[in-house]
N, C-alpha and C positions, 0 to 999 in steps of 0.2 A: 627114668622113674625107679624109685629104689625099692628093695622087696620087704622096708617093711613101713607095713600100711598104715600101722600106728603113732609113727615118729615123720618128720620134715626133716631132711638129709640137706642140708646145704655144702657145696662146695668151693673153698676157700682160696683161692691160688692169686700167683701175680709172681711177678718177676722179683728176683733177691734186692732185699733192703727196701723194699716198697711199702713195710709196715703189716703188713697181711695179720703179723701175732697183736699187733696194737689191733686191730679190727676183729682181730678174736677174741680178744679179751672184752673188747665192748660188746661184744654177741653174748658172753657168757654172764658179765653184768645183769643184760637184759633177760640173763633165763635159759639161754643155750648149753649145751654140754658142749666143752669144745676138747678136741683133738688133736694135737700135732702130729702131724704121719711123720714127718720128715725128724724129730725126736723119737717116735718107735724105730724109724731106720737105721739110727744112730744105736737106741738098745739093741736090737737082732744082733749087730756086731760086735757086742762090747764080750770080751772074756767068759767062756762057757756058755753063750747066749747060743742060739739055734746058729743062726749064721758066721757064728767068727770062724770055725774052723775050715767052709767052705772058701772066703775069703782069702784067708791066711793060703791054703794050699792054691788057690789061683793065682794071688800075687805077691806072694814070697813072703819071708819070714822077716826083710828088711823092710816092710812096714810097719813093721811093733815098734814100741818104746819099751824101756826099761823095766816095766813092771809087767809087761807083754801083752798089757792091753795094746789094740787097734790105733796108728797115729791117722787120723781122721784127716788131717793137713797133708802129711804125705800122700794118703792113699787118693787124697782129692788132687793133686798135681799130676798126678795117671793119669785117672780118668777124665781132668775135664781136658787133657789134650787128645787124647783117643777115643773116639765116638763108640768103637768097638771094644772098648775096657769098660768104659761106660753101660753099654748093654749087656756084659758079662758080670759086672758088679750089681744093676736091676735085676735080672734073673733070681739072682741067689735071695736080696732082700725083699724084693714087691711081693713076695708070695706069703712070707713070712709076717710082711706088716698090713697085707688084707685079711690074715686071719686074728690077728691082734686086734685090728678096724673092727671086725664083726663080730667079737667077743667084749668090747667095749659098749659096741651100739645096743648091741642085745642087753647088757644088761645094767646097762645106762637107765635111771627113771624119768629124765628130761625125754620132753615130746620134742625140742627142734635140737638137732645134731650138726655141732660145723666141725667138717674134715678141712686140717689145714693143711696142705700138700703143695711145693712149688712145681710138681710136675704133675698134676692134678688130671692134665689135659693129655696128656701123651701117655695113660697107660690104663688099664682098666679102672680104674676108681672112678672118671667119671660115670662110670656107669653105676655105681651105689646113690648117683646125689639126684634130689629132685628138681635143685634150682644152682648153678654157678654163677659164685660171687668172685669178682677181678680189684684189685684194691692195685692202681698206679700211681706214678709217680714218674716226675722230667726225670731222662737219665744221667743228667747231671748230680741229681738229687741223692741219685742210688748211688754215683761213685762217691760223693760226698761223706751218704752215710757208713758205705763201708769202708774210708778211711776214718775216720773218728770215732767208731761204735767198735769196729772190729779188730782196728790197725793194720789195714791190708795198706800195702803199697800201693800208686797210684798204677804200675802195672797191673798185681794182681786185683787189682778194682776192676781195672777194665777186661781183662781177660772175664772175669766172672759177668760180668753183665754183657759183652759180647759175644760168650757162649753161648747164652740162652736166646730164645724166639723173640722175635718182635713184641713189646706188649699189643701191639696194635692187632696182632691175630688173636691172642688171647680174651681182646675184647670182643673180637664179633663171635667168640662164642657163651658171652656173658648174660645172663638175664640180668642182673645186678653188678653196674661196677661205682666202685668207691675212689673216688680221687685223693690222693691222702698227703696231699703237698704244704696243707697250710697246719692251723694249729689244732691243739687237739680235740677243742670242742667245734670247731667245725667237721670236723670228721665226723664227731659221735653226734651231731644234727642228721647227718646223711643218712650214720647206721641205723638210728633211729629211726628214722623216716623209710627205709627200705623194711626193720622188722614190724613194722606197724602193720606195712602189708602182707607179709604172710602170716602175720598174726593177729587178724585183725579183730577177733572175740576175746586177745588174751590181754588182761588187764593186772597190773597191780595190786595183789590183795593187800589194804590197810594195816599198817602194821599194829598191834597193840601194843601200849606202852606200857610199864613196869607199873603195877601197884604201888599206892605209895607206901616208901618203909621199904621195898624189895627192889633185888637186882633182876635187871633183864638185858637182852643183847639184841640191837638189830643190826641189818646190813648196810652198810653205809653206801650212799650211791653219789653218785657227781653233783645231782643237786647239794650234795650235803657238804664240800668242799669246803666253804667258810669255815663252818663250827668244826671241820677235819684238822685244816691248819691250826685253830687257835688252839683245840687241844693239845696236839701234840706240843706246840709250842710251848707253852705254858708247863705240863706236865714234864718235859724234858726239861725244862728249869733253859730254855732259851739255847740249849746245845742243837735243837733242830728248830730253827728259824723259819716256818712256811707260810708262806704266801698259797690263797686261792688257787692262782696260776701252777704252782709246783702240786698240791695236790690232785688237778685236773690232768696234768702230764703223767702223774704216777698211777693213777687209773687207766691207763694203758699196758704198765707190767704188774698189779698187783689191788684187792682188794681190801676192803677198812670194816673190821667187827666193832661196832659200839656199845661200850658195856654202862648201862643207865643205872642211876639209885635215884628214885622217886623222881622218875621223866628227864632228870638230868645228866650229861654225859659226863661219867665218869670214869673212864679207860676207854684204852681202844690197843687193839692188833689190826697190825698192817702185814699182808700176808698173800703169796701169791702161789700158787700149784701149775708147776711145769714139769712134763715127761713126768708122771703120776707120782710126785714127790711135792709135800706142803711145807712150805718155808715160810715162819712167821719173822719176819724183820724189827717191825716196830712194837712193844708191848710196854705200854705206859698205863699207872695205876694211880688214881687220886690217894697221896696217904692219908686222907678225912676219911675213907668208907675203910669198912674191914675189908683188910687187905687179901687173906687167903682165902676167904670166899668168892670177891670177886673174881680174884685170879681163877678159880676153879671153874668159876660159870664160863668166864674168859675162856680158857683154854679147850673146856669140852663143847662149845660153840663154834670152833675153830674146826674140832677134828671131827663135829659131825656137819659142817659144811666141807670139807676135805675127803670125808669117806663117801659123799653124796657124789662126791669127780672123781672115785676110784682111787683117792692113793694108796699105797703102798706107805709111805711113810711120813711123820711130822718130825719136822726139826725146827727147832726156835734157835734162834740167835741172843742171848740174854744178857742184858750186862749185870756188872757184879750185885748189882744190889739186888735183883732180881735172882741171878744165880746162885746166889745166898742161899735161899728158901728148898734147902737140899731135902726137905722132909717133903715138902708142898710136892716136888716134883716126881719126889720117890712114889708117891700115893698115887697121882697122877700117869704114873708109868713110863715114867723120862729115867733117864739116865745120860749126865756128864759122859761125850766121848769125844776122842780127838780126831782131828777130819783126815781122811784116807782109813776108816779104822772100821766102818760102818756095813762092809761086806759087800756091797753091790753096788757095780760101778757106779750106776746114773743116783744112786743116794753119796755115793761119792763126789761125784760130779759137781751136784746141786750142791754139795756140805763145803765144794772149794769157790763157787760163782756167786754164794750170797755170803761165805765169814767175812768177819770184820775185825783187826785189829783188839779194837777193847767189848769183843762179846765170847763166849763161853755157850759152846754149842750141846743142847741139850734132841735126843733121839729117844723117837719110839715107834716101832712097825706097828703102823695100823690093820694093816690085811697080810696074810698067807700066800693066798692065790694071786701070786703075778701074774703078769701079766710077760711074755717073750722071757720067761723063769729058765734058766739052767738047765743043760742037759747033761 
């Protein structure tokens, strides 16, 4: 049981490549604040963070890279062969990322909280959650995934999934497990069906639609997938081609803002928040409505659903037509910057796993107070 009486503490685990972030992200859909512990693991480490220096002096200066951040790959072919490097490397972070855990949860406004952790079960954090969720998958599946999602060799595939515990002990300490082997809307029938139950007075409040004559913005949700694809489709002038099916998949790594003029949709951002950093990808604008209006409504919709999950920072990915509007962004509080240049790693991080060839990346810190900040 977790100590705080206000919030539903769910606990998210399962074995690597099993999907566990795709089932968080349908958690947070439905209204959850969700959490990556195992991305806070990864900030404790990064450069000036609370934990790099401990690290660094426990397992030498030959795990840095060039810019002297932490090589995360090396340091992982230590320990997942040494059990006892492995508990020397948890020492230093688990402490550091349960104080981050209850600095979040605390001041998180969401009543249900999922902690997503792959070692959820083997260290004190199950004791923060009130109910554990197991999201599996054949282990076929997992080496599968993580040669074509990650590029691990078929060695290092198996090596990572035969490190870890059996899922089958992970289930029998499961109150909720999720099977996650087929496609994506069957999953999100299950997730659904499991948050119904612990949420069983919590309903959907109706959205209101735009006056007519006026812009307004809702949340775009799975039901709304059809009119998701033909916008973008349409709006991109046919450079992004989507099918229902593709945007039911991408609701797994990323949510859909829709911006209306008199009930009908007229733009949208596609935009996803990982390791407390907002990354809007898609921002497509009807040239029939006024254009820097909507864009304005667009983008501060974006960053006060963004600051509602605590980030730290918004970065859009723009293409040129959009990255034109240098006065729009100026007002806005964006600023043109080049990736590596943003000052902190994991906004570094995030600014090098979502560019794209023909977009022009536009940054603004949303918040002060980090979260695992500099020492």
């Amino acid at each position: 049981m977790s100590k705080w009486t206000d919030k539903t503490i769910i606990g998210l685990t399962g074995n690597i490549a099993t999907g566990k972030s795709v089932v968080r992200k349908m958690l947070e859909h439905l209204g959850a604040y969700g959490i990556d512990a195992d991305a806070l693991s990864h900030r404790a480490i990064a450069r000036g963070a609370p934990g790099y220096k401990p690290v660094v002096e426990t397992f030498g200066k030959w795990i840095l890279k060039p810019d002297a951040e932490i090589d995360r790959a090396r340091l992982g072919r230590i320990v997942f062969n040494d059990p006892a490097a492995m508990l020397q490397l948890e020492s230093i972070i688990h402490p550091l990322v349960r104080q981050a855990l209850e600095f979040l949860i605390q001041r998180t406004r969401q009543k249900v909280v999922v902690i997503e952790a792959i070692k959820l079960l083997q260290g004190d954090l199950v004791n923060m959650c009130d109910s554990i969720w197991v999201v599996t998958v054949p282990q076929e599946k997992q080496i599968t995934r993580l040669m074509e999602k990650r590029q691990m060799s078929l060695q290092d595939a198996l090596q990572r999934v035969q490190f870890q515990e059996e899922q089958a002990q992970k289930v029998k300490r499961a109150q909720v497990v999720i099977e996650n082997k087929g496609s994506f809307e069957e999953t999100w029938k299950r997730v659904n069906e499991a948050w119904k139950k612990i949420t069983p007075a919590e309903t959907e409040a109706p959205a209101s639609p735009p006056i007519q004559g006026e812009f307004g913005v809702l949340r775009g949700r799975p039901r709304d997938s059809v009119a998701i694809a033909e916008l973008i489709t349409r709006l991109s002038g046919g450079q992004q081609s989507l099918t229902r099916e593709d945007v039911m998949a991408a609701f797994g790594e990323k949510a859909f803002m829709l911006l209306q003029f008199g009930g009908k949709n007229v733009g949208i951002a596609g935009w996803q928040v990982e390791n407390l950093v907002a990354r809007t990808t898609e921002f497509y604008i009807d040239p029939q409505v006024e254009l820097e209006k909507g864009l304005k409504i667009l983008v501060r919709e974006v960053e006060r659903a963004s600051l509602d999950l605590q980030c730290e920072a918004s970065l859009l990915f723009l293409n040129p037509g959009m990255a034109a509007k240098k006065e729009t962004w100026k007002e806005l509080g964006y600023e043109s910057r080049k990736e590596g240049s943003l000052g902190v790693s994991a906004w570094n991080e995030a600014a090098r796993e979502s560019a794209r060839p023909d977009t022009e990346l536009f940054f603004k810190q949303l918040r002060v107070d980090r979260v695992l900040r500099p020492i």
